[in-house]
C-alpha positions as CSV (number, residue, x, y, z in Angstrom):
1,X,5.0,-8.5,18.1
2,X,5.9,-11.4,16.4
3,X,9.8,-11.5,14.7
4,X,10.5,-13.3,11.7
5,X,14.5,-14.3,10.6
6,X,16.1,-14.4,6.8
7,X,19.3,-14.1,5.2
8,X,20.9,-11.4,2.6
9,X,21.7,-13.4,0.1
10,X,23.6,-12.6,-3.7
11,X,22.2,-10.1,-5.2
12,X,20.4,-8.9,-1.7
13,X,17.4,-11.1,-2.4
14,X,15.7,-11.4,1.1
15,X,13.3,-14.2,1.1
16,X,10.1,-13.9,3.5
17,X,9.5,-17.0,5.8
18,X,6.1,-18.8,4.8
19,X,4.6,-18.1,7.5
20,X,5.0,-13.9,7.6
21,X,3.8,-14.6,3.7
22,X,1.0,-16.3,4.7
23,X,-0.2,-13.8,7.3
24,X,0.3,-11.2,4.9
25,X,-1.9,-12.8,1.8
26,X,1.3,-12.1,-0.1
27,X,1.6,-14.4,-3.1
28,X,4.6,-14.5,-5.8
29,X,4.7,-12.2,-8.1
30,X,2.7,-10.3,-6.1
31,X,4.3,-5.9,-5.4
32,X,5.0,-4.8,-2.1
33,X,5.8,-1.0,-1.1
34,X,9.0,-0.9,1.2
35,X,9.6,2.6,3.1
36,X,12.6,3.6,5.2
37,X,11.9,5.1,8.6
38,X,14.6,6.0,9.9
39,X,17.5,2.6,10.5
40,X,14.0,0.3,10.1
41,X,12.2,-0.9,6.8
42,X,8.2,-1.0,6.5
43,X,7.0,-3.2,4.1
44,X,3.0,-3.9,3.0
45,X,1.2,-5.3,-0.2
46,X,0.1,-3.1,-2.7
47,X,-3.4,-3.7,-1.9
48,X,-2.5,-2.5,1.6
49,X,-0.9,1.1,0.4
50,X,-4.4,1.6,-1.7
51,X,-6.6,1.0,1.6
52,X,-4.3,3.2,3.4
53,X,-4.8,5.9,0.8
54,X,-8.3,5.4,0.8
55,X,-8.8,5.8,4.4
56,X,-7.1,8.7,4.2
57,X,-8.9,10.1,1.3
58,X,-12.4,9.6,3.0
59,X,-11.3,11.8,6.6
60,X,-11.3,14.8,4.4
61,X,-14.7,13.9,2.5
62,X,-17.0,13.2,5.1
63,X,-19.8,13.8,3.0
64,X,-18.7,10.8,0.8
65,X,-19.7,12.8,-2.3
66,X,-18.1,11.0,-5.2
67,X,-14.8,12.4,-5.8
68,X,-14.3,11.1,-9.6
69,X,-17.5,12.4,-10.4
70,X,-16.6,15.8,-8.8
71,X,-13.6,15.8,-10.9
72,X,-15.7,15.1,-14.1
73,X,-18.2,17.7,-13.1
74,X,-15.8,20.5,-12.5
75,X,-14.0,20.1,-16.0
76,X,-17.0,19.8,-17.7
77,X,-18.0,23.2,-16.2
78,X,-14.4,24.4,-17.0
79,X,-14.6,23.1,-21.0
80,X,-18.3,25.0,-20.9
């Protein structure tokens, strides 16, 4: 595991070495999610929290049915 360094500074702005940004594919402007486990902070790319989500979704739909056209099948049956 690779360790990175920054400083606090005002307004406890932390800014990410180039190098951690550039492994990453973080670019300004770009979101991040940050969660607290426990005394540590996680932090990934938006992008990142998506794919997670996604992988996620698809262990409980193995047959890889289309889940949005599910939902649009199901209300139309409920509106019928």
């Amino acid at each position: 595991m690779q360790e990175y360094k920054a400083i606090i500074s005002e307004g406890g702005r932390i800014s990410l070495p180039a190098s951690l940004r550039e492994k990453l594919f973080l670019k300004v402007g770009q979101e991040v999610i940050m969660q607290l486990h426990g005394d540590e902070i996680h932090m990934f790319s938006l992008a990142k929290a998506v794919k997670r989500a996604q992988e996620m979704v698809r262990k409980y739909n193995p047959t890889k049915k289309s889940l949005t056209k599910a939902l649009f099948d199901m209300r139309r049956e409920d509106n019928s």
